[in-house]
N, C-alpha and C positions, 0 to 999 in steps of 0.2 A: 660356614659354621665351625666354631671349634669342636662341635661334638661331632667322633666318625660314627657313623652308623657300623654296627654289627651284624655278623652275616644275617643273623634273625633282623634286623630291622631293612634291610637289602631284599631279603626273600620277604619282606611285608609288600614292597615295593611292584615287587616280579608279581606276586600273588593279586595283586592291586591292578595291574594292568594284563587282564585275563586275557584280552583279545591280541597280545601278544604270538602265544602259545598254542599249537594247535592240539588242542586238548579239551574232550568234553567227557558223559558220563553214558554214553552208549557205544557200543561197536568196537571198531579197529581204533578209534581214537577216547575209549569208556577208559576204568580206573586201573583197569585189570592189567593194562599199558602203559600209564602213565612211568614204569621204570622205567622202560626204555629211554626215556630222555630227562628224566629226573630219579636217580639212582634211588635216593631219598625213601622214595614214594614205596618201593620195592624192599631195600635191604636194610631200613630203619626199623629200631626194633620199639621205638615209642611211640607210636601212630599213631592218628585219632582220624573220628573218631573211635569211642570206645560203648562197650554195655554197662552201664553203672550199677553195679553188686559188693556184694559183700563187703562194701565200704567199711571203712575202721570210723569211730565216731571218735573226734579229738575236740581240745578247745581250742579252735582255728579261731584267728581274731577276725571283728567285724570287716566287711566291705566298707570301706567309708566313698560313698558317691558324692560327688562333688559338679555336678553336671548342669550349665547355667547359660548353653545357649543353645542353638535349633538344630534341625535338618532342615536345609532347606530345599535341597536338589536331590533327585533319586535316576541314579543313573542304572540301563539295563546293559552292562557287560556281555550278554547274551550265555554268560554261565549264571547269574545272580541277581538281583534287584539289590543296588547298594549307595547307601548316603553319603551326602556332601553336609558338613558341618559348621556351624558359625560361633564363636563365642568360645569362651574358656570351659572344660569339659575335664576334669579329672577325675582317677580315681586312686585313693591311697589304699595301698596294701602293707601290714607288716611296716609302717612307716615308709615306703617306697612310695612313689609319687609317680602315674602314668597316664599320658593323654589319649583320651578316645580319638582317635582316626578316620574311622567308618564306623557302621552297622549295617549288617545285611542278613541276608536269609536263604533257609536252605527248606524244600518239599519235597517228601517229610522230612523231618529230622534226621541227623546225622547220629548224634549219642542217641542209645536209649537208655534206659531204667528198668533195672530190672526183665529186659524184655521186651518194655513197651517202646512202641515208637508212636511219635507224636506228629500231627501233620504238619507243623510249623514250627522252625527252631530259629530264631535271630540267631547274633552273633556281633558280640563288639567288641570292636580291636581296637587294644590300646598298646604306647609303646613308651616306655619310657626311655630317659636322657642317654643313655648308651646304647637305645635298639634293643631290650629285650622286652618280648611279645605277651599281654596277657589278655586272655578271651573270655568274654563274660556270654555265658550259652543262657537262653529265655526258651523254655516250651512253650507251646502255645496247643489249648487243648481246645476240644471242637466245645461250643457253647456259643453264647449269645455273639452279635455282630462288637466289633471291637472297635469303639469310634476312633481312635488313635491309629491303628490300620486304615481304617477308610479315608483318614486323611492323605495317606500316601497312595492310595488306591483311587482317589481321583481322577490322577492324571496319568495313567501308569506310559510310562517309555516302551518304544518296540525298541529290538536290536538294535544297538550301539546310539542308542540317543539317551539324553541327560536332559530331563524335564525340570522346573521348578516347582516345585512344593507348594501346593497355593493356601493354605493352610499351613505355614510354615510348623513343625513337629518339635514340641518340648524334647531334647537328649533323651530326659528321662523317663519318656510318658510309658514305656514298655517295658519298665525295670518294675517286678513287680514290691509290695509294700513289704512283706516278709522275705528278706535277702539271704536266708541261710544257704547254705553251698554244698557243694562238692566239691574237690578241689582235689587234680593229677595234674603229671608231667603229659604234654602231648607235643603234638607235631601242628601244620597247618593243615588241614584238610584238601588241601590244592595244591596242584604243581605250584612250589615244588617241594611243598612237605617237608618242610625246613622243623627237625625237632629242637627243643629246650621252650616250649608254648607255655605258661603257664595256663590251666585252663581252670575257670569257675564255673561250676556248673547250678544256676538258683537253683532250689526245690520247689519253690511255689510256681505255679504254670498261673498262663495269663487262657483269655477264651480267644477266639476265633470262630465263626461263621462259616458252614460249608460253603456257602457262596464265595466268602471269602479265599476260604482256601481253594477252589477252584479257579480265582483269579491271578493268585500269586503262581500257581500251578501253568494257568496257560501263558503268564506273561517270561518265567524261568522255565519249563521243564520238569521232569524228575531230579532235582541236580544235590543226591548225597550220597556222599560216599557209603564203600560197605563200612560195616562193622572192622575192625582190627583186631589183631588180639592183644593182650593186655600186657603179655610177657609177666617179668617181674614189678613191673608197676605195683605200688599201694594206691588207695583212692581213700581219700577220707574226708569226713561228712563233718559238718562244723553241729554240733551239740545242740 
């Protein structure tokens, strides 16, 4: 390839291949740890996640999604439930141009609002042409059963197996229809916490089913980070 990857699109890679690392989110091996073998994780002062407050209200330009083929495989990392993708998938920011990667998911959420924590947070990682990271975060709020989850909840994978999708999953079927944002500088959430992330965070949440969320529960874990602090971070909310 003539394009090098950048440290951020290297640490997408490392973050990508979980079971590398021996690293989870309890005990001697929980978050509280992770610096010891990923400095990042510890002495980085732009961390995420984060609690989303006192956001500044700007005129951020739209998300333009551009997302035109499937998931079709859902692999269990044994940290995540995370997809395999087919088809062309972008999304433009700012006129910058970034391909989606994966999506996956964290119980409960990683960011809150205001306080709140939500039991289901996606998360889709996109990278553009020189490796830098940008993450699109989906709540997911307890309400009706979510038939676009239950497609992927079909067939769900134990540790370290990659299932097919038998209902192959529109990109976009979990983006919800009002795309307005939040939008900070962050880190990865995962060893090894590699910051300069751009992160978007929707405001409209999508539903989920307690059943639901019980399954994604028992098939990952509790697996989200704590809270971080914000430092001098801004956070600002698109108008």
């Amino acid at each position: 390839m003539k394009t090098t990857l950048t440290t951020l699109g290297l640490a997408l890679v490392m973050a990508s291949t979980a079971n590398a690392a021996n690293w989870g989110y309890e005990g001697e091996h929980g978050p509280e740890n992770w610096g010891e073998f990923a400095s990042e994780c510890a002495k980085g002062q732009n961390q995420s996640p984060i609690n989303i407050e006192s956001a500044t209200e700007a005129k951020l330009e739209k998300l333009d999604f551009d997302y035109e083929g499937k998931a079709i495989s859902l692999l269990n990392n044994g940290h995540t439930l995370q997809t395999s993708l087919e088809g062309q998938n972008t999304l433009t920011i700012s006129g910058k141009e970034f391909t989606l990667k994966q999506f996956h998911f964290h119980t409960p959420s990683e960011n809150h609002v205001d306080g709140k924590e939500y039991p289901l947070e996606a998360h889709f990682v996109h990278v553009d042409k020189v490796g830098h990271l940008a993450v699109v975060a989906v709540f997911f709020k307890l309400g009706d059963a979510n038939p676009d989850l239950a497609k992927l909840l079909a067939n769900i994978p134990t540790k370290d197996q990659d299932v097919a999708i038998k209902v192959p999953l529109d990109a976009d079927a979990l983006i919800p229809s009002d795309k307005d944002y939040y939008r900070f500088n962050g880190s990865l959430t995962t060893p090894p916490c590699s910051e300069g992330v751009r992160w978007l965070v929707i405001k409209e949440t999508q539903t989920i089913s307690p059943e639901q969320v019980k399954e994604f529960a028992k098939a990952m874990g509790q697996n989200n980070r704590p809270i971080q602090p914000l430092n001098a971070r801004m956070i600002l909310a698109q108008q």
